[in-house]
PLY file of the C-alpha trace (Angstrom):
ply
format ascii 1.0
element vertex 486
property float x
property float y
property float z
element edge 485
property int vertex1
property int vertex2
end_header
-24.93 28.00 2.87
-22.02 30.36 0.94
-22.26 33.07 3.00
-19.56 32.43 5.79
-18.54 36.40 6.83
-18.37 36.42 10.45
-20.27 32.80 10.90
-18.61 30.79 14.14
-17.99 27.08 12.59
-16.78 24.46 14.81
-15.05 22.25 13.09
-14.12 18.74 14.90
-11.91 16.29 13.81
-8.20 17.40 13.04
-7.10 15.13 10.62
-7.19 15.66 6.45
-10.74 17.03 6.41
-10.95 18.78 9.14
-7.90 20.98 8.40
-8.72 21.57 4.47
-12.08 22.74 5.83
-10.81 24.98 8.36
-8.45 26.78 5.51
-11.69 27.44 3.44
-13.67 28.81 5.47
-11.70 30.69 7.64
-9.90 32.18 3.84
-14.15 33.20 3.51
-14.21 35.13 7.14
-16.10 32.42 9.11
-14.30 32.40 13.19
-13.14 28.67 13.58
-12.57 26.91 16.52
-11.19 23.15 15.36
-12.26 20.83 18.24
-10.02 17.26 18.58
-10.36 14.55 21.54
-6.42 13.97 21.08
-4.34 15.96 23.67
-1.48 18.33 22.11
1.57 16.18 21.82
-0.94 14.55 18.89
-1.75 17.24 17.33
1.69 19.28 16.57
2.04 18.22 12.86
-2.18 19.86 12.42
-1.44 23.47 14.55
1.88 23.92 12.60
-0.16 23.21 9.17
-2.80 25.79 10.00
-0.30 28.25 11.80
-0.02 29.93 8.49
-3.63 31.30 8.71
-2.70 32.62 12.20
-0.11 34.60 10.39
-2.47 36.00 7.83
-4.59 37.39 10.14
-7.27 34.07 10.48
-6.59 32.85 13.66
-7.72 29.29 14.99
-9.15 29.02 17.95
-8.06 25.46 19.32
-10.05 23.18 21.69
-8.58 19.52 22.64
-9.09 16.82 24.57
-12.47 16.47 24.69
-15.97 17.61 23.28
-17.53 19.87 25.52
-21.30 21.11 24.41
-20.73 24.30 25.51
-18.83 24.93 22.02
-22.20 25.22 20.95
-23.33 27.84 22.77
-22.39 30.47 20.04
-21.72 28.36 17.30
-23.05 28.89 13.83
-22.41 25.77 11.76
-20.68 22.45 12.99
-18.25 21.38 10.62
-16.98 17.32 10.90
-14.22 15.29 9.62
-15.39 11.69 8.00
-14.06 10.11 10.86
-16.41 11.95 13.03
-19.28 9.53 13.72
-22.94 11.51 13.91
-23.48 9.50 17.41
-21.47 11.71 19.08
-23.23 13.55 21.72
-21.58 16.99 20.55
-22.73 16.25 16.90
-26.40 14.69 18.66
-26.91 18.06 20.47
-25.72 20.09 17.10
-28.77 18.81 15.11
-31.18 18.98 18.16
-30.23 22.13 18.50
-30.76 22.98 14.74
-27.36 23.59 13.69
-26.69 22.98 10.62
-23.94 20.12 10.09
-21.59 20.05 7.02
-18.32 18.49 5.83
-16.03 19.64 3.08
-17.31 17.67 0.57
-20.71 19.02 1.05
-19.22 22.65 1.22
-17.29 21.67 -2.29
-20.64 20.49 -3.67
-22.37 23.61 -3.38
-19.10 25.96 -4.31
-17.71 23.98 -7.21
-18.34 25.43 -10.97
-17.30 22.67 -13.06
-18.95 19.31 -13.78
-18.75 16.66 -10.75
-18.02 12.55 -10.80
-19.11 11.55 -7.65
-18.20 7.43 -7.09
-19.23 5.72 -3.99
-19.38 1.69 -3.43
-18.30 -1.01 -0.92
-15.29 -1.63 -3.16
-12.85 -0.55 -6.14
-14.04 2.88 -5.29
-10.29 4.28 -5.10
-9.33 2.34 -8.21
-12.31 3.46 -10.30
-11.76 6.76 -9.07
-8.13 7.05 -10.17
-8.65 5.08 -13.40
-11.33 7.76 -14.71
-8.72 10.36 -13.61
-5.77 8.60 -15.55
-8.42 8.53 -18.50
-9.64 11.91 -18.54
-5.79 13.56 -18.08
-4.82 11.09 -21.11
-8.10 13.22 -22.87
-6.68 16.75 -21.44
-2.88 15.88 -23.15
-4.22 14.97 -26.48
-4.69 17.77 -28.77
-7.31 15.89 -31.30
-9.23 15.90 -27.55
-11.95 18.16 -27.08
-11.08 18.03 -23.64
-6.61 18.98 -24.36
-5.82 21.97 -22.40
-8.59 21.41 -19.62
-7.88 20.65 -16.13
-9.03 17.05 -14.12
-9.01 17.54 -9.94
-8.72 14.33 -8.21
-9.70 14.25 -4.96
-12.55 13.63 -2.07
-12.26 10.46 0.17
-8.78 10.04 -1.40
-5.79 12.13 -1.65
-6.54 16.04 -0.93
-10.22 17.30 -0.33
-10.77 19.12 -3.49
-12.37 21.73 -1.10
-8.60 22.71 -0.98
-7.88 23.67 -4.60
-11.70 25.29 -5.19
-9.90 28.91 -5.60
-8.36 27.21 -8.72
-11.40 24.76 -10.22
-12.44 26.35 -13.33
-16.07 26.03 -15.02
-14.67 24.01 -18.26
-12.62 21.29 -15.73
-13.89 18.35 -14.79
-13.70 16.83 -10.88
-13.84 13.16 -10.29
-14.79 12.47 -6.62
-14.64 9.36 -4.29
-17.56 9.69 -1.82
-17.74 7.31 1.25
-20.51 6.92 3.27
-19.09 8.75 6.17
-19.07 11.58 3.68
-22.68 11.13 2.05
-24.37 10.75 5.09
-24.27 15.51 5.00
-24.61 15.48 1.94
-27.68 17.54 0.45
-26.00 17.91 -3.05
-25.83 15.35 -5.54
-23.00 14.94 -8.10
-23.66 15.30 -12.01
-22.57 11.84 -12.47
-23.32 9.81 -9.33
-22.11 6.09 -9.40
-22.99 2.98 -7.33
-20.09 0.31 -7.87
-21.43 -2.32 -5.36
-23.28 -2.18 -1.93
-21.46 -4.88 0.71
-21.53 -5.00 4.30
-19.31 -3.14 5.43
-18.51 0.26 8.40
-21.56 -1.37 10.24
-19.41 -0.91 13.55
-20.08 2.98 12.92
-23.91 2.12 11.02
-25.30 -0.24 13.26
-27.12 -2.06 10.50
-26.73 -2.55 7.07
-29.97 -0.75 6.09
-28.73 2.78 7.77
-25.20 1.90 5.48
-27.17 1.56 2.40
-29.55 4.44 3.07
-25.94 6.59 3.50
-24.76 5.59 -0.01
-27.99 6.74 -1.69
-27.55 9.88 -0.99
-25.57 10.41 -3.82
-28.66 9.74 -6.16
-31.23 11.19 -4.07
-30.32 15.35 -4.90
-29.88 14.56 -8.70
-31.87 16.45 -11.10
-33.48 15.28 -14.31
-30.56 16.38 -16.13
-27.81 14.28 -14.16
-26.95 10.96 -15.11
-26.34 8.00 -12.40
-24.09 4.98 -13.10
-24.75 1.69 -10.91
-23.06 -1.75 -11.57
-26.24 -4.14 -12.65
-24.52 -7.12 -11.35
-24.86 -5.97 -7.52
-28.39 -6.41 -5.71
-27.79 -3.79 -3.29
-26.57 -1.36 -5.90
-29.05 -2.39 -8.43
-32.27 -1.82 -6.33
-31.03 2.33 -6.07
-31.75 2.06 -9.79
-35.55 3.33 -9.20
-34.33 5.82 -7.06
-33.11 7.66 -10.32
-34.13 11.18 -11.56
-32.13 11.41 -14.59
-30.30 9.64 -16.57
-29.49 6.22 -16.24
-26.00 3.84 -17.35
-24.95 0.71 -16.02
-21.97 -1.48 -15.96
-21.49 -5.56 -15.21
-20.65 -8.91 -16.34
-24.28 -10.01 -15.79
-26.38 -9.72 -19.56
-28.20 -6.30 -20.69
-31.55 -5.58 -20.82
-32.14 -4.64 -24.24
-33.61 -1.41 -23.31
-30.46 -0.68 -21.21
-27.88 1.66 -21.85
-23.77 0.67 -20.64
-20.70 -1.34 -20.66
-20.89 -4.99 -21.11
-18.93 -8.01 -22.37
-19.19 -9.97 -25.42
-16.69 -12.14 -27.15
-14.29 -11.60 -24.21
-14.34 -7.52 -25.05
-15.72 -4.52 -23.15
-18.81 -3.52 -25.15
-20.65 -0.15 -24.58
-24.21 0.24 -25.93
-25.18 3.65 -26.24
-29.48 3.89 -26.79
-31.34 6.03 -28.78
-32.46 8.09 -25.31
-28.20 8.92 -25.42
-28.37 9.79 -28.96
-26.41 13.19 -28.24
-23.67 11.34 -27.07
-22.08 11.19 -30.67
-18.23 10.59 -29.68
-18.34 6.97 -29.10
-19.79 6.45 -32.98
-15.97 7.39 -33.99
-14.36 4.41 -36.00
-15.66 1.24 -37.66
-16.16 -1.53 -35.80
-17.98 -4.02 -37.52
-20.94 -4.17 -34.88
-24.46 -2.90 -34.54
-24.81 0.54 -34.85
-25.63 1.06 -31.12
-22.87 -0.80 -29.33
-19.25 -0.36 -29.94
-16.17 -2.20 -28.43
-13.59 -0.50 -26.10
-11.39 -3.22 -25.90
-10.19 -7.01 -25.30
-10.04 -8.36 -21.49
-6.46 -9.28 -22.11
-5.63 -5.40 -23.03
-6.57 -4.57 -18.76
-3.57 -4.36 -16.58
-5.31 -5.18 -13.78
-5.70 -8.43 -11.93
-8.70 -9.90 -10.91
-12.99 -9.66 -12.51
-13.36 -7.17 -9.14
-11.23 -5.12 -11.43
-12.52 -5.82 -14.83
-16.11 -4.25 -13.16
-14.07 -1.02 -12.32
-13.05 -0.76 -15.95
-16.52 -2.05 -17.05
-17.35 0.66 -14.39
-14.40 3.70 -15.60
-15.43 3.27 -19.39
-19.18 3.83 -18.77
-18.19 7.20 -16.89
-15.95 8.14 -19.65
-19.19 7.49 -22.00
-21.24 9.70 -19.90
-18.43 12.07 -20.42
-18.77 11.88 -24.07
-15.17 10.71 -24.18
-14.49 8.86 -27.37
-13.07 4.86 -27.76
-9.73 5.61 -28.96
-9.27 8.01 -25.86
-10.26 5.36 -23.22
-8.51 2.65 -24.56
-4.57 4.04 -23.79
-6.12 5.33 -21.01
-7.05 2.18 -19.28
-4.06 0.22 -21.01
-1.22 2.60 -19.44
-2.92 2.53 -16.01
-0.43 1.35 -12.99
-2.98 0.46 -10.50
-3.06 1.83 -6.86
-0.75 1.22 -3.75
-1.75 -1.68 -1.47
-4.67 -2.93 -4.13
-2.78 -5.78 -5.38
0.24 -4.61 -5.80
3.00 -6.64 -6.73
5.80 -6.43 -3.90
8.73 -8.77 -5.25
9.36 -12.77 -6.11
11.08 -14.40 -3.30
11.21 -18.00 -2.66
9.99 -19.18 -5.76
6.98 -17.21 -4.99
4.92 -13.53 -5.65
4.09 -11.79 -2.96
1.23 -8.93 -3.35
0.11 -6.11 -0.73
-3.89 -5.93 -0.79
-3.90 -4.04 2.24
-6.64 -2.27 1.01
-9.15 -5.30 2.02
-10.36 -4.15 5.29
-14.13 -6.56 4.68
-14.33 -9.82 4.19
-16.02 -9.52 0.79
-12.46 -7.78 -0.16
-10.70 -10.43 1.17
-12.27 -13.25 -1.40
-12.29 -10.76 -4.80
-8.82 -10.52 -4.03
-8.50 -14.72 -3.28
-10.30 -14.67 -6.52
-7.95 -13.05 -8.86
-5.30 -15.90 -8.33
-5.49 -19.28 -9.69
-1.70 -20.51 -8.03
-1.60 -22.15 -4.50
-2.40 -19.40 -2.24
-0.55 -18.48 1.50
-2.79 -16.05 2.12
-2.43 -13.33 5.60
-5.55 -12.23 7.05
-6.81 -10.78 9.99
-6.58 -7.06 11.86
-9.24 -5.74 13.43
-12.92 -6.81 12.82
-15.68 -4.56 11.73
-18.32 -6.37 12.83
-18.91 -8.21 9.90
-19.83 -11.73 9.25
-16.50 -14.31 7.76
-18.59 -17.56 7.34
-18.24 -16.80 3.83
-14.70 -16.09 3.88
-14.06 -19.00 5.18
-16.23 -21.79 2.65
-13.68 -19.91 0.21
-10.99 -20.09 2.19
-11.27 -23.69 2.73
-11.83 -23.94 -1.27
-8.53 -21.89 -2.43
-6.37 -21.52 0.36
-3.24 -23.51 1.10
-2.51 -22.03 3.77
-4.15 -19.23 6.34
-1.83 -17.05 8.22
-4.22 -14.82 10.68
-2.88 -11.70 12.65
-4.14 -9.02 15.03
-7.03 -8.89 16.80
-9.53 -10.32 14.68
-7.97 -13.55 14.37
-9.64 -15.58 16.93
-12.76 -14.93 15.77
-12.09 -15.21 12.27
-10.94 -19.03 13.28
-13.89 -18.99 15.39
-16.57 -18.44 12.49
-14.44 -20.56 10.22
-15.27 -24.48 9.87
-11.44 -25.46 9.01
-12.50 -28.98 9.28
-14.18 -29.77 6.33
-11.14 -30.13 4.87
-7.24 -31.69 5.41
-6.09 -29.35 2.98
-5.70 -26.17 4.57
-3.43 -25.12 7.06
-3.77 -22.29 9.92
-1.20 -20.47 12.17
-2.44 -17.42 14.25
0.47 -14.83 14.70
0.02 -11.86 17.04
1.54 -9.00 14.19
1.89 -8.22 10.69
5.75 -9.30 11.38
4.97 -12.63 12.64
2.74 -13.17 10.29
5.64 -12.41 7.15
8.09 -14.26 9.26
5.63 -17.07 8.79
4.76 -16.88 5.21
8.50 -16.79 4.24
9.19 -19.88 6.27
6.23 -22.14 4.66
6.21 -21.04 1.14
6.60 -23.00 -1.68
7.84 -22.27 -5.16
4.82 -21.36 -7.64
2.84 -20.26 -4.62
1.39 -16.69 -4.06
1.62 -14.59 -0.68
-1.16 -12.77 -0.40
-1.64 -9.72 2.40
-5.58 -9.31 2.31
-6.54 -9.03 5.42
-10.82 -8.53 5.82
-10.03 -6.15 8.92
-8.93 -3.13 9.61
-5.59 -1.94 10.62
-6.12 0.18 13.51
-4.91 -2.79 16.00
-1.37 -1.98 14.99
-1.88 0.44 12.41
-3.04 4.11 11.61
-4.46 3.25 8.62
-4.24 0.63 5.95
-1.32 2.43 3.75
1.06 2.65 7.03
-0.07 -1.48 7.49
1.06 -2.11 3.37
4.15 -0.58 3.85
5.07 -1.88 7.09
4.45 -4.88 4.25
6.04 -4.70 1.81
9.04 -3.03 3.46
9.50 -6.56 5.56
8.96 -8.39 2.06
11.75 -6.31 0.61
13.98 -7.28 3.87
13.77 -10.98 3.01
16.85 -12.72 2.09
0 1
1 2
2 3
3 4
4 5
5 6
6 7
7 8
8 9
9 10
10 11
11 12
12 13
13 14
14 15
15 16
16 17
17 18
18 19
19 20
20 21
21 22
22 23
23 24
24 25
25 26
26 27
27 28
28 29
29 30
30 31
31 32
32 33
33 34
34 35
35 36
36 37
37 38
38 39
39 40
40 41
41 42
42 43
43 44
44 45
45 46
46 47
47 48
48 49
49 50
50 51
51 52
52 53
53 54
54 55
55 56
56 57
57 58
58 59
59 60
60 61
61 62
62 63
63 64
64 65
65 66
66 67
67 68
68 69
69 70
70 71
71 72
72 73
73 74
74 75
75 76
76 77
77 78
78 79
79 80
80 81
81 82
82 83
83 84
84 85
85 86
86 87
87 88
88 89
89 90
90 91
91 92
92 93
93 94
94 95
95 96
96 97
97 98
98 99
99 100
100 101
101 102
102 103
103 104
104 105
105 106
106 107
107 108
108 109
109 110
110 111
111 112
112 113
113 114
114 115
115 116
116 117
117 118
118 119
119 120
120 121
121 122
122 123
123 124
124 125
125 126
126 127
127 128
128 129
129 130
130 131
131 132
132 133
133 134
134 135
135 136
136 137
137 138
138 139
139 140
140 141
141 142
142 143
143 144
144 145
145 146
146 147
147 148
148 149
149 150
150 151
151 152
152 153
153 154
154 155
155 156
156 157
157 158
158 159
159 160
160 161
161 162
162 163
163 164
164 165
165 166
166 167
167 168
168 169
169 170
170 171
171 172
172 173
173 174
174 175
175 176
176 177
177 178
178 179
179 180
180 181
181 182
182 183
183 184
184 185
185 186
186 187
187 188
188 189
189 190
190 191
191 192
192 193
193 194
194 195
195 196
196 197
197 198
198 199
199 200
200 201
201 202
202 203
203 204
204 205
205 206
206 207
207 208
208 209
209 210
210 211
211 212
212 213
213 214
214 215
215 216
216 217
217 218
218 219
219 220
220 221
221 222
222 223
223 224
224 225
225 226
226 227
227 228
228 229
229 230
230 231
231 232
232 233
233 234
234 235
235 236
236 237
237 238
238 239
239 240
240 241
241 242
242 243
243 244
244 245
245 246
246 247
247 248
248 249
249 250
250 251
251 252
252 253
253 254
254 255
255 256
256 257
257 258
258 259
259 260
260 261
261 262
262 263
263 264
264 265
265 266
266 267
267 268
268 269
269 270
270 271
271 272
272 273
273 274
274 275
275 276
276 277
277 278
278 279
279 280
280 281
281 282
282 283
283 284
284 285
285 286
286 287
287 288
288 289
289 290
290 291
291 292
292 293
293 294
294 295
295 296
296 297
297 298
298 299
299 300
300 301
301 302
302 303
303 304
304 305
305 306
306 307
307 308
308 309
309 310
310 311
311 312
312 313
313 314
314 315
315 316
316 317
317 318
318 319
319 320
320 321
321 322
322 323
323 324
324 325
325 326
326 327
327 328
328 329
329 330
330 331
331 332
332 333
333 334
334 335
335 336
336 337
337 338
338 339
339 340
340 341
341 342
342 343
343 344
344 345
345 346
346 347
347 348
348 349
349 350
350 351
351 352
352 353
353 354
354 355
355 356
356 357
357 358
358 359
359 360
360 361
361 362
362 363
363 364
364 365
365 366
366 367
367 368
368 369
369 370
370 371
371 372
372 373
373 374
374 375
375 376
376 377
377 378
378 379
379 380
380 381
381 382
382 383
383 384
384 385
385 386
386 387
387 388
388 389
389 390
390 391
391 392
392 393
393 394
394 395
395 396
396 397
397 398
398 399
399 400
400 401
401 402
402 403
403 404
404 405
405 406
406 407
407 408
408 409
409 410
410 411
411 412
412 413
413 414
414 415
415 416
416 417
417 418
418 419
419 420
420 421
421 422
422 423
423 424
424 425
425 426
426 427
427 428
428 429
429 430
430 431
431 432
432 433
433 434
434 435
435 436
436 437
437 438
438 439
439 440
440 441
441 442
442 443
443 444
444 445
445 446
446 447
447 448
448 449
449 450
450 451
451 452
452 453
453 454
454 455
455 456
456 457
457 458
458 459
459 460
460 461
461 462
462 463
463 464
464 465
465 466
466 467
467 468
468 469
469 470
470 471
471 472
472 473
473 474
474 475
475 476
476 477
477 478
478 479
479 480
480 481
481 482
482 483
483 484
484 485
């Protein structure tokens, strides 16, 4: 729905979403009443960034501590944050009830007027998401660019809901939008460009089972039209089986070999290849310089020209330049795109060299499967910290790696029983394992046992909220007490 005059919305869940939500709509005349379990000593820093619109003449009606049904009794449209799981009874009774349930990204979705990127995946969502952005602003401040002078709006399940800078979004921009599942499962709008990175186990404490999390990330192919075009890494089974699911048209991105009917990014002679088919023959841009290969496939650029550590990361270039092709963006536009790109706080980010060693914040590696592409991207004698708080996700993996490329295993927080639990540390001698209660323990620890030439690696496979708000509060608690070593 656009029509929000006079509409009640209920909006629960205080936090990011909640609140860029609530300015929207109550900015379109809709009565809001934001709803939050926490009690008001919790919630000063969200009333005194939405007492503005009480001084404009929208005022918030608030309702804490709990969720009573009776909010429903006159309410129009129930409005969640992604942290809002669609169990609760409040949200239950909403869609008995027939109230229609939306989040800002759906509300964005059916407002914005420029072209969409939507990217969803198990992992190297963020960095994808930021790496297309870094490309397409590199496009927007080159004046040979068709793009120069055009805007790029970064946003969704990172950063600021884009819902918040809509006023602004004009029809010639382009928005670039990391979609979790928490956020697809509203969704009834499909992005232009929908992509599929990978599909891992992961959020099945809020799921329940892994086919419920993979129906959730379909839904980003599922309202695309004929004329959309979806993106899905080949070398993923879960990812690759959406691939009939498509109405449009269809890229894809891996280290796995091409079908020669297939359209994408690829490597070949340690480059990134794209192949551009004769059913993308209005995609004309990427035909720009000579480069000494068939006509339909043209190189981007050598592996060694990525910043980025790791093959997980070589995928979300594979993954960034494919996008960019979809985008019509030509070669000599993606490569200093990709080649000036920093990476992304707490995704294996460099901290310091102490103690003959590097030590790297991968915070970001709340599953298992995170855990070992991180473990992967280092070939040095690993110390590696793991642990926080499990997801209800299998680490018998994790730990045949482990035992393979691990010195030695620091585990933290609550998950670290069972993580030693699952593990079979006795296969070999090699390995050694302390448990630590904390993050500071667990640093303490590392500094005292490592070796010149090793690496210290925070990738945890669990989530913070043992000790932590959220992951970036747990890599800076990090690095900050790598910093303090001496």
């Amino acid at each position: 729905m656009q029509e929000w005059q006079g509409k009640k919305v209920v909006i629960v869940g205080a936090a990011r979403q909640g609140i860029a939500l609530t300015r929207y709509l109550a900015g379109q005349g809709a009565r809001i009443v934001l709803n939050d379990c926490k009690p008001a000593s919790e919630l000063f820093d969200a009333r005194e960034a939405l007492k503005e619109l009480s001084d404009d003449g929208y005022p918030i009606e608030w309702v804490i501590g709990g969720h009573p049904l009776s909010l429903l009794d006159t309410c129009d449209v129930l409005g969640v944050s992604g942290g809002v799981p669609l169990t609760l009874p409040l949200v239950r009774k909403a869609n008995s009830l027939g109230i229609p349930i939306v989040n800002d990204s759906q509300v964005f979705m059916e407002v914005v007027p420029c072209k969409v990127v939507g990217i969803t995946g198990s992992a190297g969502k963020t960095t994808t998401t930021s790496l297309v952005g870094h490309i397409l602003k590199t496009a927007t401040s080159d004046s040979q660019s068709e793009l120069y002078g055009k805007r790029v709006w970064i946003g969704g399940n990172i950063g600021i809901p884009l819902i918040t800078y809509i006023e602004d979004i004009q029809p010639e921009d382009i928005a670039v939008m990391e979609l979790s599942s928490f956020q697809l499962e509203l969704m009834t709008k499909s992005p232009h460009i929908a992509v599929v990175l990978n599909i891992s186990p992961d959020h099945l404490d809020r799921h329940v089972s892994m086919k419920a999390y993979i129906n959730a990330k379909t839904r980003i192919l599922e309202f695309q039209t004929a004329s959309d075009t979806a993106v899905i890494g080949r070398d993923d089974a879960n990812a690759w089986s959406l691939s009939n699911k498509v109405h449009g048209g269809l890229m894809s991105f891996g280290l796995s070999e091409m079908a020669h009917d297939q359209n994408g990014a690829f490597i070949k002679n340690d480059s990134v290849y794209m192949r551009i088919g004769r059913n993308n023959a209005g995609r004309t841009h990427l035909m720009k310089g000579n480069f000494n290969v068939d006509p339909k496939e043209y190189r981007l650029l050598s592996r060694d020209r990525i910043p980025l550590r790791g093959e997980h990361n070589l995928q979300n270039v594979m993954a960034a330049c494919t996008i960019s092709a979809v985008l019509d963006l030509p070669v000599e536009i993606m490569q200093p795109g990709i080649e000036s790109f920093e990476g992304i706080p707490h995704r294996l980010e460099f901290i310091r060299s102490w103690g003959g060693a590097d030590w790297y914040n991968d915070s970001i590696a709340t599953t298992p499967k995170r855990a070992m592409a991180a473990i992967h991207s280092f070939d040095m004698p690993l110390v590696l910290l793991a642990g926080g708080r499990d997801k209800n996700l299998p680490w018998m993996e994790f730990g045949e790696m482990i035992c393979q490329r691990v010195d030695h295993l620091i585990l933290f927080g609550e998950a670290s029983q069972k993580i030693s639990q699952e593990m079979d540390l006795s296969v070999t001698e090699k390995i050694t394992v302390t448990q630590c209660v904390g993050l500071y323990d667990a640093v303490q620890e590392a500094a005292r046992i490592v070796q010149p030439g090793e690496v210290v690696l925070l990738s945890p496979g669990g989530t913070s909220f043992d000790e932590f708000e959220n992951y970036e509060q747990r890599g800076e608690y990090f690095a900050q007490l790598v910093k303090e070593l001496h």
